[in-house]
DSSP file (Angstrom, degrees, kcal/mol; ACC not computed):
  #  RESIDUE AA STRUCTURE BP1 BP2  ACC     N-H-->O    O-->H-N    N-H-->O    O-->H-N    TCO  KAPPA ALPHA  PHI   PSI    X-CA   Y-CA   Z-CA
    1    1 A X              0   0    0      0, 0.0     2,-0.0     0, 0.0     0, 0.0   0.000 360.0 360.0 360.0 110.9  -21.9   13.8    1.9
    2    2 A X        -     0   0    0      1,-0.0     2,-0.4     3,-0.0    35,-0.2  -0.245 360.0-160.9 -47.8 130.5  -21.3   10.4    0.6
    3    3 A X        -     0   0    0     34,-0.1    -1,-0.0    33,-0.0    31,-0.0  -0.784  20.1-107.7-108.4 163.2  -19.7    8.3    2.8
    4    4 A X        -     0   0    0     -2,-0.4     2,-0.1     1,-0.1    33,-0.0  -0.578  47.6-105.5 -64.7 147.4  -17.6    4.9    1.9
    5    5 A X    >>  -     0   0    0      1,-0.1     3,-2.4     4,-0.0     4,-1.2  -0.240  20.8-101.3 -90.2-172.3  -19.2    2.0    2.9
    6    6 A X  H 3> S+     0   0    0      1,-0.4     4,-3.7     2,-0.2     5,-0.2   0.879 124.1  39.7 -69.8 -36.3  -18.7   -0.6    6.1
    7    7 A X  H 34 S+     0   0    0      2,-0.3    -1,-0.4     3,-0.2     4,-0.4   0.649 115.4  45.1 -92.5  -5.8  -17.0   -3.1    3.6
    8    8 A X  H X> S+     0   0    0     -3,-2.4     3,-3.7     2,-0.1     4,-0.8   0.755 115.5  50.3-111.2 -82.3  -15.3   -0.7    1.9
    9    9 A X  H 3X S+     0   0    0     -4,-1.2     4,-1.6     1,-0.3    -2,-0.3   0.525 112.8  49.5  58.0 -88.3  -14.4    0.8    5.7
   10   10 A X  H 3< S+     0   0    0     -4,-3.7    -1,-0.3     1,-0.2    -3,-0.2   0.754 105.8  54.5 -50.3 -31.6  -13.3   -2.8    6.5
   11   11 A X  H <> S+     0   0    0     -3,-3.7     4,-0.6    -4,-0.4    -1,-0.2   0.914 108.6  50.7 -59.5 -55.0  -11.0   -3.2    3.2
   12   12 A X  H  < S+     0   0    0     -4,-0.8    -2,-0.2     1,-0.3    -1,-0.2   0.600 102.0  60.0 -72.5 -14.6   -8.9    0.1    4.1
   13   13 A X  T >< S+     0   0    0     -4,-1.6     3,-0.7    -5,-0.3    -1,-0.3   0.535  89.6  63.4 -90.1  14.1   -8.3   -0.9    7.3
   14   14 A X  T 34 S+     0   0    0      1,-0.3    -2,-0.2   101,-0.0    -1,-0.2   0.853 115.0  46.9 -92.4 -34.5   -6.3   -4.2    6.3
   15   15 A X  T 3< S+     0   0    0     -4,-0.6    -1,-0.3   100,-0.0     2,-0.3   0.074 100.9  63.5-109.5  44.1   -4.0   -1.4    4.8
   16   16 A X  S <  S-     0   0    0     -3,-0.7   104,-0.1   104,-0.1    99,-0.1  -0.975  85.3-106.2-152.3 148.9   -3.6    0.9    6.9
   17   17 A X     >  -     0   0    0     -2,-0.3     4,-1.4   102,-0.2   104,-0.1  -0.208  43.0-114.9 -69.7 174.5   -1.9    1.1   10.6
   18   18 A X  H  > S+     0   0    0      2,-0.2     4,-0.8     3,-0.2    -1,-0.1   0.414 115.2  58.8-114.2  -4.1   -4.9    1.4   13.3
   19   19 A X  H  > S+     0   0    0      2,-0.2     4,-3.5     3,-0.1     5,-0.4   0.899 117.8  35.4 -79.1 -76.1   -3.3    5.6   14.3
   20   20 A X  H  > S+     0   0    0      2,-0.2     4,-2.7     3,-0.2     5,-0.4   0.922 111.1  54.3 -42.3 -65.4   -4.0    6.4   10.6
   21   21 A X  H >X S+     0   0    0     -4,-1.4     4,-1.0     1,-0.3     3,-0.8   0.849 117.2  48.9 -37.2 -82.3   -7.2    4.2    9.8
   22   22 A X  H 3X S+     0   0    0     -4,-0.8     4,-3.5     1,-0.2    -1,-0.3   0.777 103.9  50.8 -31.6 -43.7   -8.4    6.4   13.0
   23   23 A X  H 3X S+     0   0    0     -4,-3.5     4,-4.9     1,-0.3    -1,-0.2   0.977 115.5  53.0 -69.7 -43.7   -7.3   10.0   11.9
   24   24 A X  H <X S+     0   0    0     -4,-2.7     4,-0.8    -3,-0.8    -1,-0.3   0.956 101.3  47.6 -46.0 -64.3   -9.2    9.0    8.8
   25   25 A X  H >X S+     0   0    0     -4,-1.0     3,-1.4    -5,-0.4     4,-1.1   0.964 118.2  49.4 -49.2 -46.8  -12.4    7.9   10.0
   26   26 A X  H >< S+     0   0    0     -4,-3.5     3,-0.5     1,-0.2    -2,-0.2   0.955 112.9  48.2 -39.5 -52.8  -12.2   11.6   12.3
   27   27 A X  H ><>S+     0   0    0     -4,-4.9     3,-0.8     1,-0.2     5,-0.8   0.611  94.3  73.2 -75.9  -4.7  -11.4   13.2    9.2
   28   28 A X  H <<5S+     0   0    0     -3,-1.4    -1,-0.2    -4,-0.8    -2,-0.2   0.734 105.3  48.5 -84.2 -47.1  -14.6   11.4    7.0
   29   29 A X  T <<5S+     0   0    0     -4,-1.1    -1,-0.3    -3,-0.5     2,-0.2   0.363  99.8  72.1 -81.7   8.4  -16.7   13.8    9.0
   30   30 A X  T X 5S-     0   0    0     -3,-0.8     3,-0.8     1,-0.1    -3,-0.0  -0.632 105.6 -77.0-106.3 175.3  -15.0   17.0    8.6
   31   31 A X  T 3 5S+     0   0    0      1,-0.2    -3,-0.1    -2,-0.2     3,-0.1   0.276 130.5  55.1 -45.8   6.2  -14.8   19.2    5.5
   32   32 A X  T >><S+     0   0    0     -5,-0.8     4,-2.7     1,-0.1     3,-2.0   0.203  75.2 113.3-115.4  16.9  -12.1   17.0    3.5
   33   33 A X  H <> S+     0   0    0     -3,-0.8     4,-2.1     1,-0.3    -2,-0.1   0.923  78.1  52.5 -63.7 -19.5  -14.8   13.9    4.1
   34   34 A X  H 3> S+     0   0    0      1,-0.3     4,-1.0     2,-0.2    -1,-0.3   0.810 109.2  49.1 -96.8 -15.9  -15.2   14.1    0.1
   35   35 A X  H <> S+     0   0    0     -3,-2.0     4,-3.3     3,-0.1    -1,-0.3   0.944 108.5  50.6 -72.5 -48.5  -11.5   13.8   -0.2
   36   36 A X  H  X S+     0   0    0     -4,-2.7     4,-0.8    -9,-0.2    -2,-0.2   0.888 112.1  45.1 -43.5 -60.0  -11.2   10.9    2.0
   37   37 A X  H >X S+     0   0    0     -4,-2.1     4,-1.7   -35,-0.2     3,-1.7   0.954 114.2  47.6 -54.8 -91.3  -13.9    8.8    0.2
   38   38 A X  H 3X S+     0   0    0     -4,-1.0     4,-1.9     1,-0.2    -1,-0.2   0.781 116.1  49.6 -36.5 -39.7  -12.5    9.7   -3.3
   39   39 A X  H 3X S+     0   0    0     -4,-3.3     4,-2.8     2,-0.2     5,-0.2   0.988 113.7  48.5 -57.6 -51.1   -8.8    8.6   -1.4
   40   40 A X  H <X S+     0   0    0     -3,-1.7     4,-2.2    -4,-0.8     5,-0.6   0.944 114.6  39.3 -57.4 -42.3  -10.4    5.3   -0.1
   41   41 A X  H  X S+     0   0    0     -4,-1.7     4,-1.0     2,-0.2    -1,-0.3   0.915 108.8  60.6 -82.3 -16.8  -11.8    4.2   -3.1
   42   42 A X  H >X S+     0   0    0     -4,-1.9     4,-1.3    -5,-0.2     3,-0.8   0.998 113.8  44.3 -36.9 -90.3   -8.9    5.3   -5.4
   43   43 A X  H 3< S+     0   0    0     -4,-2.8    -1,-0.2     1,-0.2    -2,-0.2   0.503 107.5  49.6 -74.0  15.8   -7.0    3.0   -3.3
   44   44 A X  H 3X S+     0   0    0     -4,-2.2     4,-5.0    -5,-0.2     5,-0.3   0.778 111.1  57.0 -79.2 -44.0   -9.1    0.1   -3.0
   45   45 A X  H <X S+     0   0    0     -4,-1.0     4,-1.7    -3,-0.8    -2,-0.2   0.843 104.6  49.8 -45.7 -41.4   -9.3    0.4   -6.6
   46   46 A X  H  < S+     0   0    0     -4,-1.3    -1,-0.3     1,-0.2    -3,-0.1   0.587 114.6  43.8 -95.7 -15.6   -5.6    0.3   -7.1
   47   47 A X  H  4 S+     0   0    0     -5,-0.4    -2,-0.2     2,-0.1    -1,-0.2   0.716 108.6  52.6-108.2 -13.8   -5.2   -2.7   -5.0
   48   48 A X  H  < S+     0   0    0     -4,-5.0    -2,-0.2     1,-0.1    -3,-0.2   0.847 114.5  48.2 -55.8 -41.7   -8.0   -4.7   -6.2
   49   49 A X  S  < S+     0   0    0     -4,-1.7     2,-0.3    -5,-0.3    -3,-0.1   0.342  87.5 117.0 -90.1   9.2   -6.6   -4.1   -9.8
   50   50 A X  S    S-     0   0    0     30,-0.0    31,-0.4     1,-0.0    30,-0.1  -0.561  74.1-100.8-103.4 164.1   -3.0   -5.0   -8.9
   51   51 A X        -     0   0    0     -2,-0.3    30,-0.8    28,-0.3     3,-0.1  -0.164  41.4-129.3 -66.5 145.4   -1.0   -8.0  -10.5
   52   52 A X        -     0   0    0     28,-0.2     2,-0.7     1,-0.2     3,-0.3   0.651  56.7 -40.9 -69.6-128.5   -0.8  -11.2   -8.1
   53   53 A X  S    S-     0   0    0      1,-0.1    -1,-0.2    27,-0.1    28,-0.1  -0.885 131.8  -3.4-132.2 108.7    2.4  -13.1   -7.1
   54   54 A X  S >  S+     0   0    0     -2,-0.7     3,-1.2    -3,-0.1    -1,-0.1   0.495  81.4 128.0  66.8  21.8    4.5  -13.3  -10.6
   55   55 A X  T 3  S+     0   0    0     -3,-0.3    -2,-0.1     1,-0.2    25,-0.0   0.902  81.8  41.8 -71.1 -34.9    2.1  -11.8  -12.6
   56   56 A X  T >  S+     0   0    0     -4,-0.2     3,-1.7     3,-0.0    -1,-0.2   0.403  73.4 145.8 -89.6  20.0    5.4   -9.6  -13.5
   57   57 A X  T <   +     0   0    0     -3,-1.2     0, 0.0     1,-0.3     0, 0.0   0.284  65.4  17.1 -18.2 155.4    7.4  -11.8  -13.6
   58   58 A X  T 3  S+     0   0    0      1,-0.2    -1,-0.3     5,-0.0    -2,-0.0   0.672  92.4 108.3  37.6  40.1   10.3  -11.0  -16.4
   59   59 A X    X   +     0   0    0     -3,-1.7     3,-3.3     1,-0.2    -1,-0.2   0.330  56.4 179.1-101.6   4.5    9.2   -7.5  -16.4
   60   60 A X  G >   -     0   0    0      2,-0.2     3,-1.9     1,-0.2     2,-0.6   0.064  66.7 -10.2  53.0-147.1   12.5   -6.4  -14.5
   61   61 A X  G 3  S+     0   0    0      1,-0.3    70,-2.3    69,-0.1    -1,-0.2   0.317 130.1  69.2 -78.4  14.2   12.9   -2.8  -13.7
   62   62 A X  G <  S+     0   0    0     -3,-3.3    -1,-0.3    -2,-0.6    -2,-0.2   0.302  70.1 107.4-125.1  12.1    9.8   -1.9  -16.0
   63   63 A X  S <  S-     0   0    0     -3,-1.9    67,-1.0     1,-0.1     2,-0.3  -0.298  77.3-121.5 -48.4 169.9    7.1   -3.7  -13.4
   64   64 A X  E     -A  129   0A   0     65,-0.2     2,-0.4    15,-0.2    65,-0.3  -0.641   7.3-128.7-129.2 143.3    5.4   -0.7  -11.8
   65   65 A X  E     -A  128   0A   0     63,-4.8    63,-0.9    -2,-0.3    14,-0.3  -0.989  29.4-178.7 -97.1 126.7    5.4   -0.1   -7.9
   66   66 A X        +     0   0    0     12,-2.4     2,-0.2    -2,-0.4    13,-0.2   0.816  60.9  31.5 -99.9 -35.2    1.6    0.4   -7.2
   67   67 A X  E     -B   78   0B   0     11,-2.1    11,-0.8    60,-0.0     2,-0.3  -0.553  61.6-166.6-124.1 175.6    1.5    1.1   -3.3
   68   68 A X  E     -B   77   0B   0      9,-0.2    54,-3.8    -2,-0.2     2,-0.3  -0.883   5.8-175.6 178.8 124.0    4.2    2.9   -1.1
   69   69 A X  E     -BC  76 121B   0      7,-2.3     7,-1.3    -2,-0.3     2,-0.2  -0.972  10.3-179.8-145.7 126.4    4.1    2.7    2.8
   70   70 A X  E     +BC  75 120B   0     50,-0.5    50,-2.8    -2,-0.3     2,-0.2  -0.859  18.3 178.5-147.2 151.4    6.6    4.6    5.0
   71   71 A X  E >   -B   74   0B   0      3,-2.6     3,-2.5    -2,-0.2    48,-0.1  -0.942  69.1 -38.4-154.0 150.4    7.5    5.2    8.5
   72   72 A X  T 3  S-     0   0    0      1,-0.2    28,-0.1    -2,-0.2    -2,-0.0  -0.020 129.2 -18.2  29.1-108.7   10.3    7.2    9.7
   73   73 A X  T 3  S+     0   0    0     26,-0.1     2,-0.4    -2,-0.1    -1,-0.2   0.448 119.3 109.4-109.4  14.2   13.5    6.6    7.1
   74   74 A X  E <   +B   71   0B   0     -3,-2.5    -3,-2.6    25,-0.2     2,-0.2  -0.895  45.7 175.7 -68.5 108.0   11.6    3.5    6.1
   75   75 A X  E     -BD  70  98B   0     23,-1.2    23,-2.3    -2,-0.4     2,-0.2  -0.794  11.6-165.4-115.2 159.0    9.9    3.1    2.8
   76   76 A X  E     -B   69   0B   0     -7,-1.3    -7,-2.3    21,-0.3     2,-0.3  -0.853   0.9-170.4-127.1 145.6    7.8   -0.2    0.9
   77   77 A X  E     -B   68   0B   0     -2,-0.2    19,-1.2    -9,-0.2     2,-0.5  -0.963  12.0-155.4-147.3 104.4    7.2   -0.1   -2.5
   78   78 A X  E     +BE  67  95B   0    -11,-0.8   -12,-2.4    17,-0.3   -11,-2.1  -0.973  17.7 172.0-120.9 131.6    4.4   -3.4   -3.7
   79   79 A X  E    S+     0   0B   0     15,-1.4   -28,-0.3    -2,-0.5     2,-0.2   0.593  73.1   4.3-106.1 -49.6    4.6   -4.4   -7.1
   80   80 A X  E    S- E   0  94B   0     14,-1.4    14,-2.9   -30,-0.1    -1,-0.4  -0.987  73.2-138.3-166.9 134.1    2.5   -7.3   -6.8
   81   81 A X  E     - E   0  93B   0    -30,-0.8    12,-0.2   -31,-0.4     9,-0.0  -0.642  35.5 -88.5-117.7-170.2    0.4   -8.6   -3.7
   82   82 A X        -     0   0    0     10,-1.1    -1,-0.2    -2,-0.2    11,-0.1  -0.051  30.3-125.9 -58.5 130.3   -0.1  -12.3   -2.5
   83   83 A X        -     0   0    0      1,-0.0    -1,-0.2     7,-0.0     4,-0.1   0.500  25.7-140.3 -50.2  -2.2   -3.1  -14.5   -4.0
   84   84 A X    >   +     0   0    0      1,-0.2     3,-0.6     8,-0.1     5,-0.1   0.715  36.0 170.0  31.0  60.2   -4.3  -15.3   -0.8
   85   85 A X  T 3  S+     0   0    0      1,-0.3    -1,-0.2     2,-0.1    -3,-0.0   0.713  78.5  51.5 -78.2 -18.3   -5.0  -19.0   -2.1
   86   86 A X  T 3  S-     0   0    0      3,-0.2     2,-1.0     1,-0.0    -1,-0.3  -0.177 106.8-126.2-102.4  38.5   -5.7  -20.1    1.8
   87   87 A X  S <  S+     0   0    0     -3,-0.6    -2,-0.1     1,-0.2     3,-0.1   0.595  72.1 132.4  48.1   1.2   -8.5  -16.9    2.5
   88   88 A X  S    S-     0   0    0     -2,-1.0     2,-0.2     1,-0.1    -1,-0.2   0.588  74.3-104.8 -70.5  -2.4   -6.2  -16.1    5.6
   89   89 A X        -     0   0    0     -5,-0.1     2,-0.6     2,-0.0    -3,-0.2  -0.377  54.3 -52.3 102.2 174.3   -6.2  -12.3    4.4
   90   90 A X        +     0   0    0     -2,-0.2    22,-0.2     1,-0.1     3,-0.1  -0.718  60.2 158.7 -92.8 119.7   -3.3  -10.7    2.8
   91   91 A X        +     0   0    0     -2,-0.6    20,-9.0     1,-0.2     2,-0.5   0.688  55.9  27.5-106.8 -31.3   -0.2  -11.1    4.5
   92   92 A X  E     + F   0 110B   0     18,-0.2   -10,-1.1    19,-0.1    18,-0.3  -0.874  51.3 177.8-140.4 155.4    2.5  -10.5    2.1
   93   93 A X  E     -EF  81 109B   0     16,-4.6    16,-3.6    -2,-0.5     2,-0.4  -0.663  29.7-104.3-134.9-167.5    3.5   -8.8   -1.1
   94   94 A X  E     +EF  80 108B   0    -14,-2.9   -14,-1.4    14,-0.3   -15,-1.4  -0.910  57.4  81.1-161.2 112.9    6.1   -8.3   -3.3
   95   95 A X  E     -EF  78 107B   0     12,-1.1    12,-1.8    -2,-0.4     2,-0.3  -0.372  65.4 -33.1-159.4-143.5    8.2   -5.4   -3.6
   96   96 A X  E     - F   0 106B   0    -19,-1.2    10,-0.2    10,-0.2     2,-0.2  -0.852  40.8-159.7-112.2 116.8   10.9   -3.1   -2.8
   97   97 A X  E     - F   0 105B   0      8,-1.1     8,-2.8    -2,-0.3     2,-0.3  -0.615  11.7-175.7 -77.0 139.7   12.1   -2.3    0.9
   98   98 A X  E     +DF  75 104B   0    -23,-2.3   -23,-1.2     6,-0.2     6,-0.2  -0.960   3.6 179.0-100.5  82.4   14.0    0.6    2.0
   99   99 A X        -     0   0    0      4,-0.6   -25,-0.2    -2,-0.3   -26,-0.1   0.509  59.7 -95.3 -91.5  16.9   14.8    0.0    5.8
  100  100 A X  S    S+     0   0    0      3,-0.1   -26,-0.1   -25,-0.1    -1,-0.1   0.612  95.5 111.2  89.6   8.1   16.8    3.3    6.0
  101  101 A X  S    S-     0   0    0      2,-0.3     3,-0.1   -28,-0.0   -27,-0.1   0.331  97.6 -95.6 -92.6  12.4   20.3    2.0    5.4
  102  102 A X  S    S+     0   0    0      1,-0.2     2,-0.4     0, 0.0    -4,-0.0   0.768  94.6 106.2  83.2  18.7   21.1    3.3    2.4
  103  103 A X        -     0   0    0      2,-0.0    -4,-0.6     0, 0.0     2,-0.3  -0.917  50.2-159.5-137.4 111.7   20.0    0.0    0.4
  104  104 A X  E     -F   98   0B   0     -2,-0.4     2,-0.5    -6,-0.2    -6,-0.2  -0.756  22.5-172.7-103.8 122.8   17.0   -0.4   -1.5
  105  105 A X  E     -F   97   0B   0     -8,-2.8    -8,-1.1    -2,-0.3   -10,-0.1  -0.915  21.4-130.5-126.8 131.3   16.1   -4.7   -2.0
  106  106 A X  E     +F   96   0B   0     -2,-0.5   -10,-0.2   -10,-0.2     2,-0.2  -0.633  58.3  98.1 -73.1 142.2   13.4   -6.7   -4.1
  107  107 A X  E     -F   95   0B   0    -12,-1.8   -12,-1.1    -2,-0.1   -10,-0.3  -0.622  68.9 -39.2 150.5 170.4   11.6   -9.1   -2.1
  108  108 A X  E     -F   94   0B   0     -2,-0.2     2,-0.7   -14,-0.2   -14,-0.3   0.089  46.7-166.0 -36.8 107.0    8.8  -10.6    0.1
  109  109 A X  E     -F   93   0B   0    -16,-3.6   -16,-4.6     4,-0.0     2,-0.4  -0.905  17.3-140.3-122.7 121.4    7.2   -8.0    2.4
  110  110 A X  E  >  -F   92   0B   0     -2,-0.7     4,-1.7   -18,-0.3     5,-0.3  -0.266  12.6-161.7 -47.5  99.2    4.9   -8.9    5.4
  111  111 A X  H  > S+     0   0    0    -20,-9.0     4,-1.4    -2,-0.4    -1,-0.2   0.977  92.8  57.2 -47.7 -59.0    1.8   -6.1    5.5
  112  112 A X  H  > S+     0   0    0    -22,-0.2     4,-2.1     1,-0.2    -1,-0.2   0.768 101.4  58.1 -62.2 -26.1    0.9   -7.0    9.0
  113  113 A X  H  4 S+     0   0    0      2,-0.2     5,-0.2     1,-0.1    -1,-0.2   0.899 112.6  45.3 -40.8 -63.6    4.8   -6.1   10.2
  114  114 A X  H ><>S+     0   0    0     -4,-1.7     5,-1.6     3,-0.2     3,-0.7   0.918 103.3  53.3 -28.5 -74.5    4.3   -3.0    8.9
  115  115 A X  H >X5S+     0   0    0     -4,-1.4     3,-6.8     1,-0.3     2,-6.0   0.986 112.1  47.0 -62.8 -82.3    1.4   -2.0    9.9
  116  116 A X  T 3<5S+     0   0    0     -4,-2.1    -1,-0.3     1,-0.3    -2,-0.1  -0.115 103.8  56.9 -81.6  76.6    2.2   -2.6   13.3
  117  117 A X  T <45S-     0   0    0     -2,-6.0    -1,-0.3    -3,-0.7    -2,-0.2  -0.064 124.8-110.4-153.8 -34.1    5.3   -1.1   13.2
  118  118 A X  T <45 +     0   0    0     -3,-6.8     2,-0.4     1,-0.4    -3,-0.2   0.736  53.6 167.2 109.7  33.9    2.9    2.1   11.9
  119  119 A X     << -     0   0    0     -5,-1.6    -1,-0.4    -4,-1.0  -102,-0.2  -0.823  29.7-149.9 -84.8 133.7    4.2    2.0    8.2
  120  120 A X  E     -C   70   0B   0    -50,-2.8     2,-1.4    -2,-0.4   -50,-0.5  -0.652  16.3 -97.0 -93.6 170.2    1.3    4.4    6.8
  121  121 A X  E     -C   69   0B   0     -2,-0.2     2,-0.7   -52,-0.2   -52,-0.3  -0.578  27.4-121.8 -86.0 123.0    0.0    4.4    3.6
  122  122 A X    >   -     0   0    0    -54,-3.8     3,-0.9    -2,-1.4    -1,-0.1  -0.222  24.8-169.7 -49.4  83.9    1.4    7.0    1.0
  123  123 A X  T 3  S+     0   0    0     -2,-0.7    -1,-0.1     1,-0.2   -80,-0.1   0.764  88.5  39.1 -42.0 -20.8   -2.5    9.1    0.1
  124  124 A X  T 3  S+     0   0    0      2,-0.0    -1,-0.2     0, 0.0    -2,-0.1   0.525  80.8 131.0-109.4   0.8   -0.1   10.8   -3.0
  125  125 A X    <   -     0   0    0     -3,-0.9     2,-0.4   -57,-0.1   -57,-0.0  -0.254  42.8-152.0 -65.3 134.3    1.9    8.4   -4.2
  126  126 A X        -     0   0    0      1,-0.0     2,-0.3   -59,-0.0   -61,-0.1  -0.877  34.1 -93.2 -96.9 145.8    2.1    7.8   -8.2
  127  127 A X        -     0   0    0     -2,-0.4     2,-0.2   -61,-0.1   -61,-0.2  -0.400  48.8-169.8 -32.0 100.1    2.8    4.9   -9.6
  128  128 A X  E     -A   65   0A   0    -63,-0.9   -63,-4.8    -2,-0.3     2,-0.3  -0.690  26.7-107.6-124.8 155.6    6.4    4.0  -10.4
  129  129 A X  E >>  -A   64   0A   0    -65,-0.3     3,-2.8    -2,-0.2     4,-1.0  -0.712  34.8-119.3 -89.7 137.0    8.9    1.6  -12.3
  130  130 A X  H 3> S+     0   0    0    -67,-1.0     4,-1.7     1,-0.3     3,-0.4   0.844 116.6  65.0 -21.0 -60.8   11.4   -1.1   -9.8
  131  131 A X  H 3> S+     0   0    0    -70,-2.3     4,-1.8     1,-0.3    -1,-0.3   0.577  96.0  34.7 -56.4 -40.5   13.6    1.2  -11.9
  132  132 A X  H <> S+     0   0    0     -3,-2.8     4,-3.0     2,-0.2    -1,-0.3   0.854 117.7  53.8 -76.6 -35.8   13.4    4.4  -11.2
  133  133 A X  H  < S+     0   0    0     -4,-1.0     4,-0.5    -3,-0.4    -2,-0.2   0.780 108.2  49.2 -84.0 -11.4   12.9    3.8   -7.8
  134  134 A X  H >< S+     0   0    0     -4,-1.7     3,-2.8     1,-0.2    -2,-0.2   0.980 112.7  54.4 -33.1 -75.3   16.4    1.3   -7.4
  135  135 A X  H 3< S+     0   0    0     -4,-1.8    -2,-0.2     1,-0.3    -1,-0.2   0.918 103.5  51.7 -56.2 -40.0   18.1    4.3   -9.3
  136  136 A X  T 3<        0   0    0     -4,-3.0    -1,-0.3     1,-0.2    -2,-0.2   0.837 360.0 360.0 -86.2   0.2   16.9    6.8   -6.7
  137  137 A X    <         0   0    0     -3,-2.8    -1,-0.2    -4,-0.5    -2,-0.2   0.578 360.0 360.0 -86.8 360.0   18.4    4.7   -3.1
């Protein structure tokens, strides 16, 4: 069974809370391993290829939400993630938050907050417009 490699290993864990990243690696040796690896690289793939900080600019409610991370009645939505112009890793993106109040908001979202707060990453999510998901909060 192909497995993902260390770097690619190393990538998925920047996005993912350290409970999940585990149940994953567990699961990389069972019978779904070929799903996992197709899962990992899918979404490396989809965050390697997504627009940087205003690259959608003045596309309003028809920019795309690429990624989607939830924890309890808290959802994130990233449209677009930092340039990392100082190499410190990716800390923040830009997207829509749901904190469970009944209010859905564009703006600046910290990954590493997230994460250790245990927001996982959505393995099904499709790819949606600012718009549709505004209309649905």
């Amino acid at each position: 069974m192909i497995q993902p490699t260390p770097e690619a290993l190393a990538r998925f864990q920047k996005l993912t809370p350290r409970g999940q990243f585990a149940t994953v690696r567990t699961l990389l040796r069972g019978e779904e391993g070929a799903f996992f690896t197709d899962t990992i690289t899918r979404l490396l793939g989809v965050w390697d290829t997504m627009p940087k900080t205003y690259e959608t600019d003045g596309q309003g409610m028809e920019a795309i939400a690429r990624l989607h991370w939830f924890t309890g009645g808290c959802d994130w939505w990233i449209v677009e993630k930092d340039s990392d112009p100082d190499n410190a890793g990716q800390v923040q993106a830009f997207g829509i938050a749901d904190l469970g109040q009944g209010c859905r908001e564009l703006g600046y979202i910290n990954l590493v907050e997230i994460l250790r707060a245990g927001a996982e990453l959505d393995f099904h999510f499709t790819p949606v417009t600012v718009g549709e998901i505004l209309k649905g909060g």
